[in-house]
N, CA, C and O of each residue as an XYZ file, in Angstrom:
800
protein
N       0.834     -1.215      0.000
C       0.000      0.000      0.000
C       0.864      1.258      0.000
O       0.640      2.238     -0.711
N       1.882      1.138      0.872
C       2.614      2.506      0.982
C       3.118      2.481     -0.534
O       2.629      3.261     -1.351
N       3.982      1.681     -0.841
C       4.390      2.389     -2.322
C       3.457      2.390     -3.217
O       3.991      2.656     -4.293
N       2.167      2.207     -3.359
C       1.236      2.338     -3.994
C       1.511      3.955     -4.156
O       2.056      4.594     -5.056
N       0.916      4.343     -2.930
C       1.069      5.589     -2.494
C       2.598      6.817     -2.574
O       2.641      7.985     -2.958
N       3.158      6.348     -2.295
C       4.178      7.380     -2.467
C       5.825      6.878     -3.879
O       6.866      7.477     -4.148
N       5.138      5.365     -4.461
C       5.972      5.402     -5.564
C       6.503      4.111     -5.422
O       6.140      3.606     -4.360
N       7.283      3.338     -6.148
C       7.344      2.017     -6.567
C       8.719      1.977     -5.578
O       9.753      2.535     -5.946
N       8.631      1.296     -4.347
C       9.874      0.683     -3.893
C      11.275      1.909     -3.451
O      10.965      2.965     -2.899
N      12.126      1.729     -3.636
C      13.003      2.692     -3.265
C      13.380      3.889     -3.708
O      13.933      4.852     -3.177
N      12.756      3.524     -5.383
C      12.370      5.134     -6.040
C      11.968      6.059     -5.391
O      12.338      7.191     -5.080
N      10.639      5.003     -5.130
C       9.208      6.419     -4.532
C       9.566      6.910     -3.252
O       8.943      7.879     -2.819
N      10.671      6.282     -2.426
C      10.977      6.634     -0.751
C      12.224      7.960     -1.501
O      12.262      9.027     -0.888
N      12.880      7.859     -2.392
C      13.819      8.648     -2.332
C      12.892      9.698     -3.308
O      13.155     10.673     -2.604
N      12.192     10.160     -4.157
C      11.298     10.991     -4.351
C      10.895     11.993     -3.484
O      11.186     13.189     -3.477
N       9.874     11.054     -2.433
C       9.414     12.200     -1.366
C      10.449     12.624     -0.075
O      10.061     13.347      0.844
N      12.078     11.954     -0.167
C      12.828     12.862      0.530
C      13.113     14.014     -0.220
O      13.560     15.077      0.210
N      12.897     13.800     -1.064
C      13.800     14.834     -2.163
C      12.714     15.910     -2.097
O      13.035     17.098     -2.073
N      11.540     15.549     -2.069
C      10.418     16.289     -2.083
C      10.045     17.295     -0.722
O       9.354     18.307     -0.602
N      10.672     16.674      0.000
C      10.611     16.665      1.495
C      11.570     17.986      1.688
O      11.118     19.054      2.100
N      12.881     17.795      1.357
C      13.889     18.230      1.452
C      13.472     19.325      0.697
O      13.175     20.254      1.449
N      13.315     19.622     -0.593
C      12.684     21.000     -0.819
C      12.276     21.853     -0.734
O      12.577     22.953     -1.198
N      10.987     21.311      0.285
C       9.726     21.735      1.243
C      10.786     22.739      2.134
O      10.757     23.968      2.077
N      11.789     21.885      3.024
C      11.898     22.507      4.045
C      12.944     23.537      3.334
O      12.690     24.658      3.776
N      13.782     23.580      2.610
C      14.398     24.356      2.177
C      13.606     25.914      1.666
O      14.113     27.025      1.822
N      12.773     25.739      1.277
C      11.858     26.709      0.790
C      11.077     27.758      2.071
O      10.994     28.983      2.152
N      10.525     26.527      3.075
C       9.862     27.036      4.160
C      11.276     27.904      4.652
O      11.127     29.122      4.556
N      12.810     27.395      5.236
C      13.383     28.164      5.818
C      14.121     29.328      5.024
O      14.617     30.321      5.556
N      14.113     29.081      3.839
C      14.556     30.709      2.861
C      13.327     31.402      3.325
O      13.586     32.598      3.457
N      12.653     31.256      3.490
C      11.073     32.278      3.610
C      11.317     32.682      5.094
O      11.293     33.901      5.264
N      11.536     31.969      6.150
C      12.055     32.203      7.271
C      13.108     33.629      7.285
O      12.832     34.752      7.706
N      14.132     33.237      6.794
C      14.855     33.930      6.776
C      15.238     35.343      5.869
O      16.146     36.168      5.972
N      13.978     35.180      4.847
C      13.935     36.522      4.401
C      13.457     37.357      4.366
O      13.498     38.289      3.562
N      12.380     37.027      6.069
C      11.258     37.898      6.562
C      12.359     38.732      7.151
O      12.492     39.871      6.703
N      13.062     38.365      7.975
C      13.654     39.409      9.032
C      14.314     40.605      8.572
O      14.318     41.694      9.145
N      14.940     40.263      7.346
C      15.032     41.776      6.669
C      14.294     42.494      6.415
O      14.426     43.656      6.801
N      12.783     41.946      5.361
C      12.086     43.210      5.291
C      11.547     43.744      6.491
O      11.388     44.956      6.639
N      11.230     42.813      7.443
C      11.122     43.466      9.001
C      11.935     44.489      9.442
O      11.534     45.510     10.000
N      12.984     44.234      9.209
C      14.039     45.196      9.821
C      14.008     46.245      8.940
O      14.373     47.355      9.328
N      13.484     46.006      7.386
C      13.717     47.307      6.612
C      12.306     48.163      6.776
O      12.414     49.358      7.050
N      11.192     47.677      6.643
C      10.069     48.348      7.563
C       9.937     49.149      8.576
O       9.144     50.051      8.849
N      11.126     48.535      9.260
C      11.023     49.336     11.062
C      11.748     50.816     10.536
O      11.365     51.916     10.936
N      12.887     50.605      9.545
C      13.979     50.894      9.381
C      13.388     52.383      8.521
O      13.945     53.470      8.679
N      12.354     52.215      7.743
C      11.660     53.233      7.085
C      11.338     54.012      7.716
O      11.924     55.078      7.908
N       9.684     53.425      8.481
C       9.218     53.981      9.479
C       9.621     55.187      9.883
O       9.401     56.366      9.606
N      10.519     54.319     10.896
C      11.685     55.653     11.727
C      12.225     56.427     11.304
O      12.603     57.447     11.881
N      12.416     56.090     10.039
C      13.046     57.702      8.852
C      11.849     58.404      9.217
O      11.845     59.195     10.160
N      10.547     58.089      8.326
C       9.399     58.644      7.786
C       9.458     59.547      9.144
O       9.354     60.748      8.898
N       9.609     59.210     10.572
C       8.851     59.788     11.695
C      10.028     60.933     12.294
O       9.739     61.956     12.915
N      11.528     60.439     11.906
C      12.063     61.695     11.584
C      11.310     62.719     10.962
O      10.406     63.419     11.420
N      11.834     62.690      9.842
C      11.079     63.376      8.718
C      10.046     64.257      9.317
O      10.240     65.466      9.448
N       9.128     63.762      9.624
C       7.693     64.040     10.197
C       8.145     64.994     11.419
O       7.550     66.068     11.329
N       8.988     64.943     12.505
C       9.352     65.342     13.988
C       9.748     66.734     13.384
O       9.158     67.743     13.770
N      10.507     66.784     12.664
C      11.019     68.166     12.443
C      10.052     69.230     11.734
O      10.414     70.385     11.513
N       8.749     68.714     11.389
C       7.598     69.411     10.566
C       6.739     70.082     11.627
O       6.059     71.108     11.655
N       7.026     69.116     12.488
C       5.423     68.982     13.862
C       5.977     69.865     15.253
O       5.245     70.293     16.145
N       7.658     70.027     15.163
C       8.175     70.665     16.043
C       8.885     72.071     15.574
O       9.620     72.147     14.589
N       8.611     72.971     16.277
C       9.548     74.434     15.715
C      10.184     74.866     17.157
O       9.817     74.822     18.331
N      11.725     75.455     16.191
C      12.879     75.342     17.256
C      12.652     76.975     17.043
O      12.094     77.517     16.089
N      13.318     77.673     18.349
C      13.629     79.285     18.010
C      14.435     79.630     16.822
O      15.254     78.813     16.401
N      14.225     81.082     16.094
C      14.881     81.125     14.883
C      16.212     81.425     15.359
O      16.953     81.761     14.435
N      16.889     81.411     16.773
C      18.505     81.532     17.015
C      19.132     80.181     16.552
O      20.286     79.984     16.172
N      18.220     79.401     16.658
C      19.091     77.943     16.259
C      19.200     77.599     14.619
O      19.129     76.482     14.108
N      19.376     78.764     14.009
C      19.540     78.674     12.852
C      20.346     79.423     12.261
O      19.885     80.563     12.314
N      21.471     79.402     11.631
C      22.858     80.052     11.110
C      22.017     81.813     10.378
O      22.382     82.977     10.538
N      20.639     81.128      9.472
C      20.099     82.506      8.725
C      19.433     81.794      7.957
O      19.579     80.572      7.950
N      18.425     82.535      7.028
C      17.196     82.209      6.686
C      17.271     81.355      5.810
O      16.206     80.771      5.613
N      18.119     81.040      5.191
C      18.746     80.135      4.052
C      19.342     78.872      4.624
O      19.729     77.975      3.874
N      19.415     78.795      5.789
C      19.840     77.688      6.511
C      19.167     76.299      6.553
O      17.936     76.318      6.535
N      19.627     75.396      6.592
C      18.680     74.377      6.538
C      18.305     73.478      7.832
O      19.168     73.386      8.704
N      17.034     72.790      8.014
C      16.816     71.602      8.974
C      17.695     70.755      8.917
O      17.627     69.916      8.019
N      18.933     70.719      9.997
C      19.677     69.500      9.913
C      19.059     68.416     10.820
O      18.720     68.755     11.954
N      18.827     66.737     10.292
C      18.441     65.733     10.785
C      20.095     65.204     11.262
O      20.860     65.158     10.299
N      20.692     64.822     12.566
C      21.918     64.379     12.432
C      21.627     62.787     13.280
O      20.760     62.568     14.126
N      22.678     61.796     12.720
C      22.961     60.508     13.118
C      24.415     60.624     13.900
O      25.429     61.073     13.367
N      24.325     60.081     15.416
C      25.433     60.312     16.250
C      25.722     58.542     15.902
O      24.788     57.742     15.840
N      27.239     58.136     15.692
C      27.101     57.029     15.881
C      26.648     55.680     14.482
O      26.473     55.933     13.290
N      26.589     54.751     14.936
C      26.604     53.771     13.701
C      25.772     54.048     12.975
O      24.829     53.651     13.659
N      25.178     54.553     11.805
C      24.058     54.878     11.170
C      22.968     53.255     11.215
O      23.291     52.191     10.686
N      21.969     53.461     11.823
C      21.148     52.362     11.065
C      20.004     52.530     10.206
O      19.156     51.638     10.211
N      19.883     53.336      9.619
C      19.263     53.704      8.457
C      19.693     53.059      7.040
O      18.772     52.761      6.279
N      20.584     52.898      6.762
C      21.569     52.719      5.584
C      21.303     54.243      4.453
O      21.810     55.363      4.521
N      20.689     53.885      3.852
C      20.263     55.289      3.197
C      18.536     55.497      2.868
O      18.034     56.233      2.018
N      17.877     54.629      3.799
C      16.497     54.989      4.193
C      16.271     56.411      4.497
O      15.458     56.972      3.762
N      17.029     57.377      5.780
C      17.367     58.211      5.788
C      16.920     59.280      4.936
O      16.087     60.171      5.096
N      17.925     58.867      3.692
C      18.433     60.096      2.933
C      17.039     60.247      2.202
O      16.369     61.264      2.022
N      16.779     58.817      1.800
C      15.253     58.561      0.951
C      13.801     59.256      1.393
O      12.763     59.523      0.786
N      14.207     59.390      2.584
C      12.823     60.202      3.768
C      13.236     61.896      3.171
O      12.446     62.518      2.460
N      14.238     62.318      3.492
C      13.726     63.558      3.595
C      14.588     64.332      1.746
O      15.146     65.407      1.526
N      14.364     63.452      1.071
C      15.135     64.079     -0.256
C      14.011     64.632     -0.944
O      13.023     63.992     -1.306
N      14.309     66.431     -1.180
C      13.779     66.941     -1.723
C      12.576     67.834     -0.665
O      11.786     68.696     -1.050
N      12.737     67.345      0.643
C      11.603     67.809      1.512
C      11.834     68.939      2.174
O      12.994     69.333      2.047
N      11.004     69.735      2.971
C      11.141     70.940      3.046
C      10.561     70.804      4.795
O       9.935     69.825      5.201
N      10.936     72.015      5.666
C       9.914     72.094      7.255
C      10.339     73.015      7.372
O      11.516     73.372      7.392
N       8.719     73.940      7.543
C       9.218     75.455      7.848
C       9.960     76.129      6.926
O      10.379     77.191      7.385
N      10.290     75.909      5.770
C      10.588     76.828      4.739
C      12.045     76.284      4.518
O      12.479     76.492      3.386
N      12.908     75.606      5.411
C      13.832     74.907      5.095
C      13.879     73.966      4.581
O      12.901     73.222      4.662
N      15.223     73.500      3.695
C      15.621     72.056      3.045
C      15.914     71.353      4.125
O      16.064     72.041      5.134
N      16.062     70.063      4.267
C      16.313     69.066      5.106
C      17.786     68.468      4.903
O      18.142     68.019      3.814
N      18.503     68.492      5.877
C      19.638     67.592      5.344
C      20.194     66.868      6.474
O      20.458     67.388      7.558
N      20.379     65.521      6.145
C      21.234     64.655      6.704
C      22.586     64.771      6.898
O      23.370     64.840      5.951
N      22.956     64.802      8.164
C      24.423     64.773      8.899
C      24.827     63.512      9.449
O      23.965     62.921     10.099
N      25.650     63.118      9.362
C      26.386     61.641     10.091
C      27.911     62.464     11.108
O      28.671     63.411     10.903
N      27.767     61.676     11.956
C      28.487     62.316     13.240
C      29.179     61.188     13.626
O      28.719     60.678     14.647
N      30.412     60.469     13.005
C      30.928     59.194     13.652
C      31.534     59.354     15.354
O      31.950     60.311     16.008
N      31.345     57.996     15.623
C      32.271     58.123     17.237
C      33.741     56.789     16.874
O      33.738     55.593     16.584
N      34.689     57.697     17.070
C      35.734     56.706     16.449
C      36.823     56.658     17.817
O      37.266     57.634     18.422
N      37.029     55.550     18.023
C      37.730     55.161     19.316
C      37.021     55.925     21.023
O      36.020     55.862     21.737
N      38.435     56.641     20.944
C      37.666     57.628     21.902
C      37.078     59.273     21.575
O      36.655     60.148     22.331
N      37.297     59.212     19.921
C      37.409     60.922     19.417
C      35.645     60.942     19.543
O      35.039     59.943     19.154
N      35.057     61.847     19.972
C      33.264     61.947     20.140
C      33.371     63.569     20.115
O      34.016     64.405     20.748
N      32.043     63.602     18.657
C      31.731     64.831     18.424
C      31.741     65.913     19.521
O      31.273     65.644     20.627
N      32.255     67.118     19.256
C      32.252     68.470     20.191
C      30.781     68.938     20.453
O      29.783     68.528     19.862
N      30.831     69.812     21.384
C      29.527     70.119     21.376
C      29.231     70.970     19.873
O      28.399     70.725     18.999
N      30.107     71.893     19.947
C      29.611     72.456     18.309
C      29.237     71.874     17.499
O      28.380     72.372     16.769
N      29.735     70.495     17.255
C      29.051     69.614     16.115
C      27.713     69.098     16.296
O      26.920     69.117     15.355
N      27.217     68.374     18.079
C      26.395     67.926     18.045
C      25.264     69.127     18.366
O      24.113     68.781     18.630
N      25.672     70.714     18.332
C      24.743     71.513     18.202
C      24.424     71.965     17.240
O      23.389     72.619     17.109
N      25.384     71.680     16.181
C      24.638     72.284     14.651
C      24.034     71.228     14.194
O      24.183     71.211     12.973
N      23.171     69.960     14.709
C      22.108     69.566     14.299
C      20.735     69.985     15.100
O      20.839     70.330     16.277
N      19.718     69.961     14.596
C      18.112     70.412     14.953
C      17.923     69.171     15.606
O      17.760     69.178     16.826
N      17.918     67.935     14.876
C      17.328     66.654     15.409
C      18.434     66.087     15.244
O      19.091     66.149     14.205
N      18.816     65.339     16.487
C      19.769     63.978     16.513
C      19.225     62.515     17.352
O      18.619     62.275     18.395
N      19.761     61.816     16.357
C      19.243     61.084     16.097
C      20.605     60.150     16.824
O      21.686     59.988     16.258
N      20.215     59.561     18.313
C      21.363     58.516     18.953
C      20.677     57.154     18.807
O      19.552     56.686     18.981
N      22.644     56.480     18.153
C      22.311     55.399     17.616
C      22.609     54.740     19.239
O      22.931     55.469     20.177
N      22.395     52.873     19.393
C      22.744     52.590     20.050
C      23.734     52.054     19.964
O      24.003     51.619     21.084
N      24.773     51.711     19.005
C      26.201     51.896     19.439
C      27.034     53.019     20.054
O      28.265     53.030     20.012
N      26.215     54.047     20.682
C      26.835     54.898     21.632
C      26.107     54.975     23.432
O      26.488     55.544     24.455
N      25.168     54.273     23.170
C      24.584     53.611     24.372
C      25.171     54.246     25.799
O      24.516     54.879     26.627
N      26.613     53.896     25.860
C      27.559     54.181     26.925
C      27.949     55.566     27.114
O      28.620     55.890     28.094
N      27.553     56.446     26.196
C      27.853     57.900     26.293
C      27.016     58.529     26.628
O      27.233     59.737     26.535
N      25.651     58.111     27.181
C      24.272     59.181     27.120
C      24.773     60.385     28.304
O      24.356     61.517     28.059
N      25.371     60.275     29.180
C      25.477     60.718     30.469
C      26.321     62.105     29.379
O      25.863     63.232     29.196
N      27.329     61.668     28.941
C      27.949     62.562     28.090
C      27.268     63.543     27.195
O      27.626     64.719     27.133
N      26.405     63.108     26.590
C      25.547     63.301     25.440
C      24.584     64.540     25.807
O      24.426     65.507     25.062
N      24.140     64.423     26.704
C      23.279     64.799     27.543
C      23.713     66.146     27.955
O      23.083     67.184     27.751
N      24.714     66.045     28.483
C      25.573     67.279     29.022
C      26.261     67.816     28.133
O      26.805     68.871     28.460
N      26.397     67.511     27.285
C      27.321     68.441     25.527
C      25.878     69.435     24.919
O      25.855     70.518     24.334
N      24.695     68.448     25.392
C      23.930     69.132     24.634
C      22.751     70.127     25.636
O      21.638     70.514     25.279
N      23.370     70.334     26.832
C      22.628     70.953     27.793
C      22.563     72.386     27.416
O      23.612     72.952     27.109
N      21.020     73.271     27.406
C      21.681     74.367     27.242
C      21.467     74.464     25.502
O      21.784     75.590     25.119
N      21.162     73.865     24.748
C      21.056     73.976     23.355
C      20.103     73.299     22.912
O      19.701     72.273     23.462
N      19.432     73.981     21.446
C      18.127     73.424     21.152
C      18.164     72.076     20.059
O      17.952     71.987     18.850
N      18.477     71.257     20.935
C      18.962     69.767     20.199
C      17.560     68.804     20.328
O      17.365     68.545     21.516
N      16.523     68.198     19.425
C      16.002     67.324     19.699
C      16.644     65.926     19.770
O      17.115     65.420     18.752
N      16.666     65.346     20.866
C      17.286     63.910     21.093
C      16.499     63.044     20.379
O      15.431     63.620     20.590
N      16.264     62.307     19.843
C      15.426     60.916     19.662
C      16.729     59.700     19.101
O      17.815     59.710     18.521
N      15.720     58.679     19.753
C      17.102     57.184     19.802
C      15.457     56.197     20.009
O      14.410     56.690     20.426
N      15.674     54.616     19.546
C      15.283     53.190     19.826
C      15.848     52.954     21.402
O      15.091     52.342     22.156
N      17.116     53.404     21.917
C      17.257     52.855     22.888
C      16.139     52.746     24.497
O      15.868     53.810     25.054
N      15.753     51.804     24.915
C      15.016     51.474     25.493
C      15.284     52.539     27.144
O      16.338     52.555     27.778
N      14.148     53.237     27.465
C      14.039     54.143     28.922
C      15.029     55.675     27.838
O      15.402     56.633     28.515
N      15.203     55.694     26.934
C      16.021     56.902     26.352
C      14.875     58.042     27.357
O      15.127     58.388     28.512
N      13.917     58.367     26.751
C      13.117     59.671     26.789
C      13.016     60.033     28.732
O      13.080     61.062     29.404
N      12.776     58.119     29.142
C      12.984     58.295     30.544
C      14.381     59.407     31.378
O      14.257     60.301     32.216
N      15.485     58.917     30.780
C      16.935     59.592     30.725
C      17.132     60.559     30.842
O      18.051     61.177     31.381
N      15.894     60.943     30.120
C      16.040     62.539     29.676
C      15.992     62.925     28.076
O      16.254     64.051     27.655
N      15.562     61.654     27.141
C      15.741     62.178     25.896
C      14.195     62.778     25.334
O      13.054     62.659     25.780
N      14.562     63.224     24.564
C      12.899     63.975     24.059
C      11.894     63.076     23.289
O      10.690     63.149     23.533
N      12.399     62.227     22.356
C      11.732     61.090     21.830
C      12.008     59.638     21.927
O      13.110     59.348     21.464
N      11.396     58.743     22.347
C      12.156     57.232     22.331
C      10.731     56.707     21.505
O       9.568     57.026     21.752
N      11.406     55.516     20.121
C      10.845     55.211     19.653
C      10.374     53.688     20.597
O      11.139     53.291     21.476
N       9.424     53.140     20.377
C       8.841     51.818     20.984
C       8.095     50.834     20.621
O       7.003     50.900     21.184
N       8.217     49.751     19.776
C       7.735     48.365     19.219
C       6.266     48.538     20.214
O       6.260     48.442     21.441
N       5.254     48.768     19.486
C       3.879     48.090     19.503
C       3.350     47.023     19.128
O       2.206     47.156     18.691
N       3.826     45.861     19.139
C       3.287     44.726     18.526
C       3.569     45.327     16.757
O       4.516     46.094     16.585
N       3.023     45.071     15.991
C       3.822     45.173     14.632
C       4.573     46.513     14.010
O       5.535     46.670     13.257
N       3.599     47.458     14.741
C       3.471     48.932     14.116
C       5.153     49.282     15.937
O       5.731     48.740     16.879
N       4.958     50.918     14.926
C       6.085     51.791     16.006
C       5.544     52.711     16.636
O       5.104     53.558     15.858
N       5.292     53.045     18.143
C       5.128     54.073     18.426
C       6.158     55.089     18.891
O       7.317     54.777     18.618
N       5.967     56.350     19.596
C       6.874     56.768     20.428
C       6.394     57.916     21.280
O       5.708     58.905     21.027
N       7.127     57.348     22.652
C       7.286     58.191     23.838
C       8.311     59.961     23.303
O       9.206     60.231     22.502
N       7.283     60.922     24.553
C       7.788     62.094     24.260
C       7.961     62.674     25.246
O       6.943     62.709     25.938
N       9.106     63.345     25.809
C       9.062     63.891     27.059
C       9.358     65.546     27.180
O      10.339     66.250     26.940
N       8.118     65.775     27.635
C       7.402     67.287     27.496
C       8.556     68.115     28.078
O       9.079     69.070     27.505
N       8.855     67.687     29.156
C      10.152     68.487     30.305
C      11.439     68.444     29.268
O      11.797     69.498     28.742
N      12.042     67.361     29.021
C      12.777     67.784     27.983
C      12.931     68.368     27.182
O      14.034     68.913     27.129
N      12.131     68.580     26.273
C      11.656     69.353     24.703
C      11.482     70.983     25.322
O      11.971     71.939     24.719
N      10.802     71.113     26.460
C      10.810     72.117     27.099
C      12.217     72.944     27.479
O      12.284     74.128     27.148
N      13.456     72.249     28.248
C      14.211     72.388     28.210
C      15.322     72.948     27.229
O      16.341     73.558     27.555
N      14.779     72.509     25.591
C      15.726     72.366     24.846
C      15.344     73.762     23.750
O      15.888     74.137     22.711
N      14.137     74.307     24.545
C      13.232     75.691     23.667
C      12.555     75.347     22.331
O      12.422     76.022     21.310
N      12.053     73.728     22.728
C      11.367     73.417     21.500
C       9.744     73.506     21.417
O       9.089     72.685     22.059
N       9.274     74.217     20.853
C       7.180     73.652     20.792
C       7.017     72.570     19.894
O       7.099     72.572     18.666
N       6.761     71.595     20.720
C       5.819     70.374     19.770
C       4.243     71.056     19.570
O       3.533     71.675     20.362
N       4.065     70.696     18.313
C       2.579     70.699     18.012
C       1.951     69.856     18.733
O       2.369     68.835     19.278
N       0.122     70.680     18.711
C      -0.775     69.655     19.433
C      -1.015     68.458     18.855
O      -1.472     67.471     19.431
N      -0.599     68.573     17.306
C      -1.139     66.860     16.672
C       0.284     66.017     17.042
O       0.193     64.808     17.252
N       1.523     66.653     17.110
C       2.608     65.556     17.656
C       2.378     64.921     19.326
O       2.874     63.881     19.760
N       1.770     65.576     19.834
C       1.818     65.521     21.230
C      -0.071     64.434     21.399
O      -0.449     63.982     22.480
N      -0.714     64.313     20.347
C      -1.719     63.452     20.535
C      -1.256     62.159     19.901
O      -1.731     61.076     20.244
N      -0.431     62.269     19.077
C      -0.008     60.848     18.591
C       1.140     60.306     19.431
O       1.578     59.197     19.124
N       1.623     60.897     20.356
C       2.780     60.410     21.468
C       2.007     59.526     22.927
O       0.854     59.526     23.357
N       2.996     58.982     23.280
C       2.948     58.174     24.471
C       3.982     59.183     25.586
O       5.211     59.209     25.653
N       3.063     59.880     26.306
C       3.683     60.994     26.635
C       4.007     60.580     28.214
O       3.244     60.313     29.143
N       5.553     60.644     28.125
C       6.538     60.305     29.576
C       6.505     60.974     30.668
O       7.269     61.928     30.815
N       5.826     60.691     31.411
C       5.588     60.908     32.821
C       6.675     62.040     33.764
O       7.872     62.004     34.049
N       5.371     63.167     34.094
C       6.753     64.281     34.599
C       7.822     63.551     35.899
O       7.407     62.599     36.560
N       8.705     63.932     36.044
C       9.272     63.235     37.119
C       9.756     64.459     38.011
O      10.325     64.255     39.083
């Protein structure tokens, strides 16, 4: 009966390994080529909501060189964008400014001056600098820097935005005292779509 069923004798047994073996090969390429577009999804997103932060928030006009000046978005640290990033805000405009992307490496022990990490509007901490927030924090005290980072309790810390995994989608925490601090107004529609961090 069985080789009725699955093929004449030792043929039909080596058939449905082969068949078998396919199967699973197929099922685990599919496995494994979810997690990228996952990661490239998240990876958008978080551009797009850049993008978006610097539209929904207005900084004083001192934090700007002159009228021709542009919205700098800056990346402290390992970029994880790749050039998602650049793809979000090319060609886009907030508040009458162009948008431009800055990358700010941390190489050994050399870590951006404060001048550098103040001539960005929005920075953007990666978590390969994780270990510097205490630093970070205090370079940028005193200047109208929006913080936002993935790293987990960031906004708690003291940062102004922390992004946060909702089950598939992204939200993010906003912390009013901070942003306050830094002479920024969030809009009322940024501040209804936030998960807003508890005064302390």
């Amino acid at each position: 009966m069985k080789d009725r069923i699955f093929g004449q004798g030792h043929n039909g047994r080596a058939t449905l390994v082969s068949a078998l073996v396919v199967l699973l090969l197929t099922l685990t390429s599919g496995m494994q080529n979810a997690l990228p577009a996952e990661q490239t999804r998240a990876r958008d997103v978080k551009a797009a909501y850049l993008r978006n932060f610097v539209k929904l928030v207005k900084w004083p006009e001192n934090s700007f060189a002159g009228e021709d000046a542009p919205m700098v978005i800056g990346v402290l640290g390992v970029d994880p964008f790749d050039r998602a990033l650049d793809r979000a805000v090319d060609g886009r405009t907030a508040h009458g400014r162009n948008l431009q992307v800055r990358r700010l490496a941390v190489v050994g022990d050399e870590f951006p001056s404060t001048e550098q990490l103040a001539g960005c509007h929005l920075l953007f901490v990666s978590k390969s600098v994780s270990d510097h927030l205490a630093l970070i924090f205090e370079r940028l005290e005193g200047t109208h820097v929006m913080t936002v980072s993935d790293l987990e309790n960031f906004a708690a810390s003291g940062g102004v935005a922390e992004f946060v995994p909702d089950g598939p989608s992204i939200k993010f925490k906003f912390n009013t005292q901070a942003s306050d601090r830094a002479g920024l107004r969030p809009s009322a529609r940024l501040l209804s779509l936030a998960i807003l961090e508890p005064a302390r």
